[in-house]
VOGU-3710 file (C-alpha; in Angstrom, 3 decimals, decimal comma):
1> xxxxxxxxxx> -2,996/-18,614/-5,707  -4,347/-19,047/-9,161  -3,105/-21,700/-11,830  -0,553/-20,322/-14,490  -2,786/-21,671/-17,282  -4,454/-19,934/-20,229  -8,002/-19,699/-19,828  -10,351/-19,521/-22,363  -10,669/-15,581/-22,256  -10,650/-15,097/-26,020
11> xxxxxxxxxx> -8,619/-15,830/-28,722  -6,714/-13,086/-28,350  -5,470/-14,507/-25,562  -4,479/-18,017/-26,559  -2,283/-15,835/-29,781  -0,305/-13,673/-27,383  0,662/-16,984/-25,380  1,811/-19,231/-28,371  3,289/-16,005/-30,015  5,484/-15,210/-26,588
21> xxxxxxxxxx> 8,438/-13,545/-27,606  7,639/-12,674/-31,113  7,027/-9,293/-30,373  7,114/-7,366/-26,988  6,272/-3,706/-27,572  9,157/-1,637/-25,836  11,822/-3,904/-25,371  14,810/-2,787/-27,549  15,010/-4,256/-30,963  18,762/-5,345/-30,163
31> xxxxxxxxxx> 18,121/-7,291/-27,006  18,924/-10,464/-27,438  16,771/-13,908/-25,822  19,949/-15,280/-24,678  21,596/-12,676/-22,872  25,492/-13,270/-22,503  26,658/-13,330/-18,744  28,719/-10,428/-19,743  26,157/-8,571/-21,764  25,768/-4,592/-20,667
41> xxxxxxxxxx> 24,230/-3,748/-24,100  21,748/-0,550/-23,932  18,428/-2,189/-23,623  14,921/-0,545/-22,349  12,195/-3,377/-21,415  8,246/-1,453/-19,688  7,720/-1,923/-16,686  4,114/-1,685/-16,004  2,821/-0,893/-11,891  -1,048/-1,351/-10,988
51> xxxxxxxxxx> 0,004/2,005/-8,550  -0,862/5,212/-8,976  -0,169/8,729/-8,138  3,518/8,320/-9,871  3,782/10,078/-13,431  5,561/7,858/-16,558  9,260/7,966/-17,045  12,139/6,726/-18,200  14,253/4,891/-15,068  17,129/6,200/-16,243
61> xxxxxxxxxx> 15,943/10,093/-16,349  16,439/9,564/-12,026  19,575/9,398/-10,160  18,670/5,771/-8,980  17,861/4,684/-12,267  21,036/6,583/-14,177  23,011/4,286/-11,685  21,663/1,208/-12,084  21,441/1,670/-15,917  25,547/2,137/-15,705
71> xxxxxxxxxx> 25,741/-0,802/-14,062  24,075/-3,678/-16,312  23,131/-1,500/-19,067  19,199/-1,869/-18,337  16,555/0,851/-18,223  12,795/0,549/-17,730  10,004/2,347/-19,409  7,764/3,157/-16,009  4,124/3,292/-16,587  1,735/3,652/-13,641
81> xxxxxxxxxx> -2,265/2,984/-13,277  -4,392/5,628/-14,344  -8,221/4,361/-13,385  -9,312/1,436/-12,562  -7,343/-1,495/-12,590  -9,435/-4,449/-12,753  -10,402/-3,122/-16,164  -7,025/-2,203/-16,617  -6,249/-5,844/-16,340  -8,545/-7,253/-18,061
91> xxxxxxxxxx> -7,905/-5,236/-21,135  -4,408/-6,359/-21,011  -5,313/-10,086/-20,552  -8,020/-9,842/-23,275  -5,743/-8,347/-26,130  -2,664/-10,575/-24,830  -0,579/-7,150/-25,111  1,662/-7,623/-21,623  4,286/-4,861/-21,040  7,785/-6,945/-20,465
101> xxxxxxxxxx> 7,210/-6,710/-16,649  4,052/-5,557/-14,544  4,154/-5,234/-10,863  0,507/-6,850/-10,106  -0,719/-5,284/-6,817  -4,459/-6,515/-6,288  -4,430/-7,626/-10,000  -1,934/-10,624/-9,784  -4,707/-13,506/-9,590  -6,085/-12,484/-12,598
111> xxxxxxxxxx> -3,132/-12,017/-14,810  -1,675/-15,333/-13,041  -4,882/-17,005/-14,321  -4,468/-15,851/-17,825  -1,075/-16,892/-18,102  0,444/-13,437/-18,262  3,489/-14,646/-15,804  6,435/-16,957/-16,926  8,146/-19,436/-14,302  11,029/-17,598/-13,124
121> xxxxxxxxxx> 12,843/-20,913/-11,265  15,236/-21,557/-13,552  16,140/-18,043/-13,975  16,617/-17,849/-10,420  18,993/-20,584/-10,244  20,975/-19,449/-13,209  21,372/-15,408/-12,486  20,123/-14,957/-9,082  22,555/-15,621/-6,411  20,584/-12,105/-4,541
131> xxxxxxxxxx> 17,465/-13,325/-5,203  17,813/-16,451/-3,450  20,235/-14,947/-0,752  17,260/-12,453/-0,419  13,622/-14,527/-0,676  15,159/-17,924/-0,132  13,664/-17,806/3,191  10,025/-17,061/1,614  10,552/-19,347/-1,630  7,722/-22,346/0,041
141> xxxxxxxxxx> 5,318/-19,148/0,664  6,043/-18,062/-2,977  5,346/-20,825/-4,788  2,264/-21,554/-7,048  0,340/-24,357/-4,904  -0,808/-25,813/-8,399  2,298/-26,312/-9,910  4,785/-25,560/-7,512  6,961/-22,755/-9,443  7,716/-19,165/-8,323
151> xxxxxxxxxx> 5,684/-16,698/-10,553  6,944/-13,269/-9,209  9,083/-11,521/-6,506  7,224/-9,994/-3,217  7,596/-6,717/-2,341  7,954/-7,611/1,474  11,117/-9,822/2,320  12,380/-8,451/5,412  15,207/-8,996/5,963  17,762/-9,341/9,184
161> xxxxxxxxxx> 15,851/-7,913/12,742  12,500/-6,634/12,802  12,385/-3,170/12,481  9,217/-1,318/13,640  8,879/2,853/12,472  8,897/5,260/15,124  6,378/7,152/13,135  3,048/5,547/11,836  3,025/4,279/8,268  0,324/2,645/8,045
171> xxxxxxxxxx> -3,756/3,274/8,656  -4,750/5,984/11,434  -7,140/8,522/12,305  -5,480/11,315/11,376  -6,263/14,812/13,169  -5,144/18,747/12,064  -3,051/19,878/15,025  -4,358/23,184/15,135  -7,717/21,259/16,538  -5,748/19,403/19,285
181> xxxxxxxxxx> -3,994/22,596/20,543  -7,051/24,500/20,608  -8,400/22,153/23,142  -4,799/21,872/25,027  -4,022/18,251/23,892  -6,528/16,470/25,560  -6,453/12,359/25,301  -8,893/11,118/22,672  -9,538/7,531/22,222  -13,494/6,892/21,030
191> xxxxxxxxxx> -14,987/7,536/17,550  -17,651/10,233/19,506  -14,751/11,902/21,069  -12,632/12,765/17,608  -15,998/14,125/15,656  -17,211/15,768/19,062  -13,769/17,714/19,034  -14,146/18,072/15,475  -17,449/19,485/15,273  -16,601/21,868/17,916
201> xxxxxxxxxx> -13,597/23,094/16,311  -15,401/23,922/13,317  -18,167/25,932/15,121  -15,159/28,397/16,125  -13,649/28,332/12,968  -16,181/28,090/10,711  -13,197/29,569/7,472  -10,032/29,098/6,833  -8,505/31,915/4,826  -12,048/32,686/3,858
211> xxxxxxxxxx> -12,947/29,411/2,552  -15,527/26,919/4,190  -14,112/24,385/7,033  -14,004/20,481/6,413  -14,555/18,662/9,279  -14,025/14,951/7,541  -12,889/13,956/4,141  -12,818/10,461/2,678  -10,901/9,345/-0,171  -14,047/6,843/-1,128
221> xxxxxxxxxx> -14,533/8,168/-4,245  -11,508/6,865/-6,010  -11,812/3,301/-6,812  -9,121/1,920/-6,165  -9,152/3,359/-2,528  -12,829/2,563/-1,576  -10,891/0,414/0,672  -11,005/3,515/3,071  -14,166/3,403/3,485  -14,452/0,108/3,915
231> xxxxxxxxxx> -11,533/-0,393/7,007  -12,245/1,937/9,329  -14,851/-0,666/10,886  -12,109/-3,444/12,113  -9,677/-1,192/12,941  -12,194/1,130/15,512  -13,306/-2,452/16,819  -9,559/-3,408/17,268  -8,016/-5,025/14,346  -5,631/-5,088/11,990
241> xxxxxxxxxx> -6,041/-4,166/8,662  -6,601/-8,113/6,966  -8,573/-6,635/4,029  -12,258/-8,046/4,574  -12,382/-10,218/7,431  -11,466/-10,171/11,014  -9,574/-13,052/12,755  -10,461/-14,312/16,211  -6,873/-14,627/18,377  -7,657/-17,546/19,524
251> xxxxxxxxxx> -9,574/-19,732/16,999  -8,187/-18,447/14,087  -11,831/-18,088/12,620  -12,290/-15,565/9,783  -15,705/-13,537/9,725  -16,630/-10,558/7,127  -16,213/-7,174/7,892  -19,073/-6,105/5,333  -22,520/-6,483/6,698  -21,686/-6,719/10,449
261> xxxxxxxxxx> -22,503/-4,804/13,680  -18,781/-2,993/13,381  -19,755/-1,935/10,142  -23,242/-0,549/10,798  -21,760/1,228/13,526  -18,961/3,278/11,465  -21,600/4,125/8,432  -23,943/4,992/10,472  -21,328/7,581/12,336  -20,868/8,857/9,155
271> xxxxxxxxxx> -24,577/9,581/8,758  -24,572/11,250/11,665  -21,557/13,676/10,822  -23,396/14,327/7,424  -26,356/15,418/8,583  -24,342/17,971/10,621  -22,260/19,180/7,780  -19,429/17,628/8,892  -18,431/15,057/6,107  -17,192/16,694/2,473
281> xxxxxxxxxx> -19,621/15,700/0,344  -17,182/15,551/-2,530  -15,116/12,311/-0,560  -17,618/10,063/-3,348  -16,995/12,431/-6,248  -13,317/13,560/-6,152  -10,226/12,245/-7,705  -7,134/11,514/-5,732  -5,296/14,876/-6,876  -8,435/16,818/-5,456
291> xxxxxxxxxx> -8,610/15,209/-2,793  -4,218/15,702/-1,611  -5,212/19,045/-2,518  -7,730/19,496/-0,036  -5,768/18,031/2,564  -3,078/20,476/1,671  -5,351/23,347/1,875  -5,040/23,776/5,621  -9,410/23,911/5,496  -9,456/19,433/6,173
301> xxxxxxxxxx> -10,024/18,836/10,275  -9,876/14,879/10,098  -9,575/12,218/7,815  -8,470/8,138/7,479  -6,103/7,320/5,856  -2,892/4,816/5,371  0,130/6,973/5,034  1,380/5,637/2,371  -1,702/6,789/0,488  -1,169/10,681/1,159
311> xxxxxxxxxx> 2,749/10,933/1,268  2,403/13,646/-1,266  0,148/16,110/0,731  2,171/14,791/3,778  5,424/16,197/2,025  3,746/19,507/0,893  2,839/20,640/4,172  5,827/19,836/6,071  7,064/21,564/3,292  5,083/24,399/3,974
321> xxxxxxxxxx> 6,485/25,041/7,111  2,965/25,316/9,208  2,886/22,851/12,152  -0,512/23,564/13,228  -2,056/22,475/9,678  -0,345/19,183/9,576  -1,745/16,228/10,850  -1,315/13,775/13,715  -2,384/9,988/13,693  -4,713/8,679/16,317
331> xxxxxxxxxx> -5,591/5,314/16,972  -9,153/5,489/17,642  -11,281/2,810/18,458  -15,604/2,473/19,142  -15,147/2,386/22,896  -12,333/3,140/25,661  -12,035/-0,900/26,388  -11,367/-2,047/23,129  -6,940/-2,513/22,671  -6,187/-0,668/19,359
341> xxxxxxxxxx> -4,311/-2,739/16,532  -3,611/-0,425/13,898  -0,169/-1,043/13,805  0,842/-3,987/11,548  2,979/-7,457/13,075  5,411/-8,561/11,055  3,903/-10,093/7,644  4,426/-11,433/4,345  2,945/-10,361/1,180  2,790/-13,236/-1,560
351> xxxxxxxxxx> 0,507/-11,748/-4,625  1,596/-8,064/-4,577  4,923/-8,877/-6,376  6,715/-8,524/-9,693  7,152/-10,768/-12,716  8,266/-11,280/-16,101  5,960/-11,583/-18,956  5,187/-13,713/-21,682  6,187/-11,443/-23,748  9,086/-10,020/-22,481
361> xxxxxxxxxx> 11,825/-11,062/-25,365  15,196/-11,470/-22,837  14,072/-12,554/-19,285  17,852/-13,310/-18,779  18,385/-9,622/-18,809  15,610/-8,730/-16,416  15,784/-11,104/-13,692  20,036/-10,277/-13,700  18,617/-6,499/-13,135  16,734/-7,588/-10,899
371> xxxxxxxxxx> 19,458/-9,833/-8,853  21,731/-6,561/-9,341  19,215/-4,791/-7,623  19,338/-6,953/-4,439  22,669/-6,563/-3,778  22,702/-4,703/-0,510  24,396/-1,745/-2,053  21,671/-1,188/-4,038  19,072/-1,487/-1,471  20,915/1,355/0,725
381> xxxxxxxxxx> 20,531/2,884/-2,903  16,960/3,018/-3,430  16,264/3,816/0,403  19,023/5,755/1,798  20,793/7,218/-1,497  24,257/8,079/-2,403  26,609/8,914/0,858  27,403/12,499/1,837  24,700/13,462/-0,991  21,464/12,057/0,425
391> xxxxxxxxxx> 22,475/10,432/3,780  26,094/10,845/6,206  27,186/8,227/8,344  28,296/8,808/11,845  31,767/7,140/13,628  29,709/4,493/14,892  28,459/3,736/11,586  24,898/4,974/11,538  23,276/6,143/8,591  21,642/10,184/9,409
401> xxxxxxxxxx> 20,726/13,588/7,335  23,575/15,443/8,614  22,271/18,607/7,167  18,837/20,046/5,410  19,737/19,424/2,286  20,214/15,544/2,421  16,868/15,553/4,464  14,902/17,828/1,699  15,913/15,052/-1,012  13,805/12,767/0,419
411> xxxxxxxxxx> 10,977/14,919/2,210  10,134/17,197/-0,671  8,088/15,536/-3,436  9,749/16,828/-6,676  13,232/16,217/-5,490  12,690/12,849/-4,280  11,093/11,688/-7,834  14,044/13,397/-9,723  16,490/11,449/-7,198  14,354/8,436/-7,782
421> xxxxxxxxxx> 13,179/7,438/-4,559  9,872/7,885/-5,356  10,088/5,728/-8,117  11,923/3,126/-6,513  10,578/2,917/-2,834  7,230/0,362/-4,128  6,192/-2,416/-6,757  9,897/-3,716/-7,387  11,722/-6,795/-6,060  13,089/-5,030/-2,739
431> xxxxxxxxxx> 13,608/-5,787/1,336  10,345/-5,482/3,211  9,868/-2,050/4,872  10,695/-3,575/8,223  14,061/-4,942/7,365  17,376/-4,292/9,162  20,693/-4,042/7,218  23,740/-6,171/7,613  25,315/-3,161/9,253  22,736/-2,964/12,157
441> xxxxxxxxxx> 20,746/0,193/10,123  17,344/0,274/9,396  16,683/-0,202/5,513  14,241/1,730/5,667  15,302/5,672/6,907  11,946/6,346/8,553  12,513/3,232/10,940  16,361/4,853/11,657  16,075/6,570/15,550  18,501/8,878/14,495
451> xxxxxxxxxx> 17,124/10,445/10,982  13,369/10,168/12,623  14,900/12,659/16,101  16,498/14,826/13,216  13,165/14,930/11,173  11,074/16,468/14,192  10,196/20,088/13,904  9,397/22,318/16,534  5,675/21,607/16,077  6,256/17,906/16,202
461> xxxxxxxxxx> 8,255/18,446/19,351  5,503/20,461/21,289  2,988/17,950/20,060  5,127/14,842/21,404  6,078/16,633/25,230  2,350/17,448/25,436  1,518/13,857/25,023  4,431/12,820/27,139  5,834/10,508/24,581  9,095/11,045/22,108
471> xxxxxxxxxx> 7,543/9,032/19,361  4,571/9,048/17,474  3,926/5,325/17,463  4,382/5,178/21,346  0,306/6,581/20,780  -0,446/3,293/19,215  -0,695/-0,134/21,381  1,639/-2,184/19,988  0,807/-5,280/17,214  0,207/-8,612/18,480
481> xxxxxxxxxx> 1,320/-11,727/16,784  -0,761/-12,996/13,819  1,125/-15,672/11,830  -1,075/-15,494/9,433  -1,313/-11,765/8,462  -2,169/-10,078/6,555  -5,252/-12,329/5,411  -5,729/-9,855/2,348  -2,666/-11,469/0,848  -5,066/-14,752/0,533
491> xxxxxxxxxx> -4,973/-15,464/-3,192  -8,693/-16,132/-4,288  -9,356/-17,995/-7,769  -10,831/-16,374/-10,119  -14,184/-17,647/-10,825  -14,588/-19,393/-7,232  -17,141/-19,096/-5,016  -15,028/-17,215/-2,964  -13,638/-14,608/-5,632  -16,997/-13,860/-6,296
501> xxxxxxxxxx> -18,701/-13,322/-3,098  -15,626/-10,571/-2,908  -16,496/-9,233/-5,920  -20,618/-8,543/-5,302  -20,162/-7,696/-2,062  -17,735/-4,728/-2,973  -20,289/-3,671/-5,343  -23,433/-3,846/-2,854  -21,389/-1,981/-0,842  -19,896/0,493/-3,538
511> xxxxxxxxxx> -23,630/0,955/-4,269  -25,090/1,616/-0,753  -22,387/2,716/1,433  -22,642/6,193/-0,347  -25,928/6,534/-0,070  -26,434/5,288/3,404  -23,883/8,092/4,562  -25,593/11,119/2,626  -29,047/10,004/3,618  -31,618/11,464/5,693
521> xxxxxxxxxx> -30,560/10,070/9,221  -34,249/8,924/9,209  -33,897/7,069/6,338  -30,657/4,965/7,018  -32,416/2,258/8,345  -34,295/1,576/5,526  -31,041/1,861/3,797  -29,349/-0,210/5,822  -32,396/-3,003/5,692  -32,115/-3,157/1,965
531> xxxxxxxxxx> -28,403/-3,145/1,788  -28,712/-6,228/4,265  -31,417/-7,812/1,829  -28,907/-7,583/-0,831  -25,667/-8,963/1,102  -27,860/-11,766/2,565  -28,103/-13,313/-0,813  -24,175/-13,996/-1,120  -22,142/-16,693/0,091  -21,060/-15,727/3,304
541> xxxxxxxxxx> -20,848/-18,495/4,612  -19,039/-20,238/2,053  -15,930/-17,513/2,421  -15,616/-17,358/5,645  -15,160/-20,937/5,485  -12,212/-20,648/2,754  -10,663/-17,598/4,865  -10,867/-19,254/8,152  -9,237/-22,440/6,437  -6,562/-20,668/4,748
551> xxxxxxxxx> -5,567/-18,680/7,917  -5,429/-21,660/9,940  -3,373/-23,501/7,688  -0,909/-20,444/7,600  -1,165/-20,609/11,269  0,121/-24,323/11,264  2,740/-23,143/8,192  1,008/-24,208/5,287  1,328/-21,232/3,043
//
């Protein structure tokens, strides 16, 4: 993790730290820098998230937010990413103009690095009896190795017994059902065998509702999802996602996903599929909104994706009420020996968190919102809702939808950001997804057996008995132990040698990728030669080093 020191990034910069709490753009002008333990004054502080895919609003104008505001008084301007966010970032860190709080995602080494981030210990110790109850157990894998202070609050403190989801959240091959029952569910495992029942799909059924058939859509062309192009590669040779490297089990050594065998092998697949029309060639072009639409459209046959990144279309169609044009997640891999990994261990996420500003004018007020919001009461809140609106409890004390309407709160996409949960599921101080309740009940309503039986539709029924399984996961191998995961979470200075190897070779590979996948198949050598020449000129050797060194220490508990 970076230092919390002002670098020289302009003037600008060096102003908006010594003039910290002079002015802080949307906080209320009555809040007051020494907030009274007692104080439930109206006060609305921004709240800034490198997300997107969420519209702006007012906390307060959802049912989550309206609640929380009655309770300390507190409501948050929400802004959300639109572009890119590096230069998102480093607009912000250049003009010094930091919203009162910003939920950093990928961006938090930068804004770290500029200073953007107050020390929130002593707040902590003063207002946050939930905070510590909460991350206490993560505080020493929290903590700035520089200085030794806690800059933000994680988005991933599980909490209580591990609790895995039933249904996959996470990355997958994902498959239009309509395709597997036209072949009578048979067992796919190998990269050739999903395009080979792809492409032979899509000779039958050339339309859908007169409009061409896609056999395989990527989300590439949105920046801040590249990422899907990019992962494919270790998970079809049998890895988890770690962001760019791959971890030997045993010797804990790190080595590059970008400019390997694994890689070649996936682009080159791609090729392939292009030259047989197979691939959209919008997936470098489109922007996320397109692209949900297409995959709502009933015309997309395949595509990879992390569920989390496609909720919305996920929502629409079950909304839609057609089984056969939703999708099911596959865990393929290159070949039939390779164990698939897809689904993540247990892990902790240090640099996608939350923190106060430098500008923010009463950080007393904030972190006591936050603290508020990690009383348990508040978590089954956010994630399960109010009881007998959004969520019944049996006489054994499990949390279920007891009817439609609870369930369509949370399934349908409009309903769920007017009730908040949308809002409030990501990019705050929270329990990790995989958390268990004091109670026994998963925090987390897609990881409960009993909403997750109740969720299954006829289609999802048929597609489960034909696989002879009663879960979706039960596809998936389960994770093996990796103390150190995810590896992505590895906090690279800005400026290092490291940081920048990470840097160029995204941009080699934003810069060839493309064009290695829409070229002449007789040509993607050549590509492939030149995209080598390129990649051979970074430091490779010099991050795999830092990776494999940072992993192992994790390994030995050195976070």
């Amino acid at each position: 993790m970076l230092k919390p020191l002002l670098k020289t990034t302009g003037l600008a910069v060096l102003l908006a730290s010594l003039l910290a709490g002079c002015s802080s753009g949307s906080s209320s002008p009555g809040a007051s820098s020494t907030a009274k333990e007692d104080d439930n004054s109206p006060v609305t502080f921004s709240y800034y998230m490198f997300s997107s895919g969420k519209k702006d609003t007012l906390a307060s104008e959802t049912t989550i937010g309206k609640e929380l505001q009655k309770q300390t008084g507190v409501d948050f301007k929400l802004e959300y990413l639109v572009g890119d966010s590096a230069t998102k970032a480093g607009v912000m860190i250049a003009s010094g103009d930091y919203p009162d709080v910003i939920a950093s995602s990928g961006e938090m080494s930068k804004l770290l690095d500029a200073g953007a981030y107050i020390p929130l210990d002593d707040l902590i110790e003063k207002y946050g009896p939930n905070i510590k109850k909460v991350y206490g157990p993560y505080f020493d894998k929290m903590r700035n190795p520089e200085d030794g202070k806690i800059y933000a609050l994680p988005y991933t403190a599980n909490q209580g017994e591990y609790s895995g989801s039933p249904n996959i959240g996470g990355g997958a091959f994902w498959i239009q059902r309509s395709v597997l029952k036209e072949f009578n569910y048979p067992k796919i495992t190998t990269l050739d065998e999903y395009f080979d029942l792809i492409e032979d799909y899509k000779e039958k059924h050339p339309t859908v509702d007169g409009a061409e058939t896609i056999g395989f859509v990527s989300l590439a062309g949105v920046a801040n999802n590249f990422f899907t192009l990019q992962n494919p590669a270790m998970h079809l040779a049998g890895y988890p996602n770690d962001g760019g490297v791959m971890v030997d089990m045993q010797t804990h050594v790190a080595r590059t996903v970008s400019g390997t065998e694994e890689q070649k092998r996936w682009i080159k697949k791609l090729n392939e599929i292009n030259a047989k029309g197979l691939l959209d060639p919008e997936s470098f072009t489109m922007n996320k909104d397109q692209y949900l639409a297409k995959l709502t459209s009933g015309r997309v046959l395949g595509y990879f994706n992390y569920a989390w990144q496609v909720g919305d279309a996920t929502k629409n169609l079950l909304a839609a009420g057609i089984d056969e044009k939703r999708y099911a997640p596959l865990p393929i891999v290159f070949d039939k020996s390779i164990k698939d990994q897809y689904i993540d261990p247990p892990g902790f996420v240090n640099n996608y968190a939350t923190g106060i500003t430098v500008n923010a004018k009463d950080p007393e007020r904030i972190i006591k919102y936050f603290d508020n919001l990690l009383k348990e009461e508040n978590q089954i809140l956010i994630q399960w809702g109010i009881k007998d609106q959004t969520y019944s409890v049996d006489e054994k004390g499990r949390y279920y939808y007891a009817n439609d309407e609870q369930r369509k709160i949370h399934d349908d996409v409009e309903l769920g950001r007017k009730f908040g949960f949308t809002y409030f599921s990501n990019d705050w101080p929270r329990y990790g997804g995989e958390s268990t309740l004091s109670d026994g009940n998963a925090f987390n309503p897609g990881n409960q057996p009993e909403v997750v039986a109740g969720t299954y539709t006829e289609g999802d029924k048929k597609f489960l008995d034909a696989y002879g399984i009663k879960t979706f996961s039960e596809l998936f191998n389960k994770p093996e132990e990796r103390p150190w995961f995810p590896a992505w979470s590895i906090a690279l200075e800005q400026g290092s040698p490291e940081q920048v190897f990470t840097t160029k070779s995204d941009d080699i590979q934003r810069k060839y990728l493309p064009e290695m996948i829409l070229s002449a198949p007789s040509n993607f050598d050549n590509l492939w030669n030149a995209y080598m020449a390129e990649f051979s000129k970074l430091d490779k050797a010099g991050y795999e080093k830092k990776m494999t060194e940072v992993i192992q220490n994790r390994v030995a508990g050195k976070w």
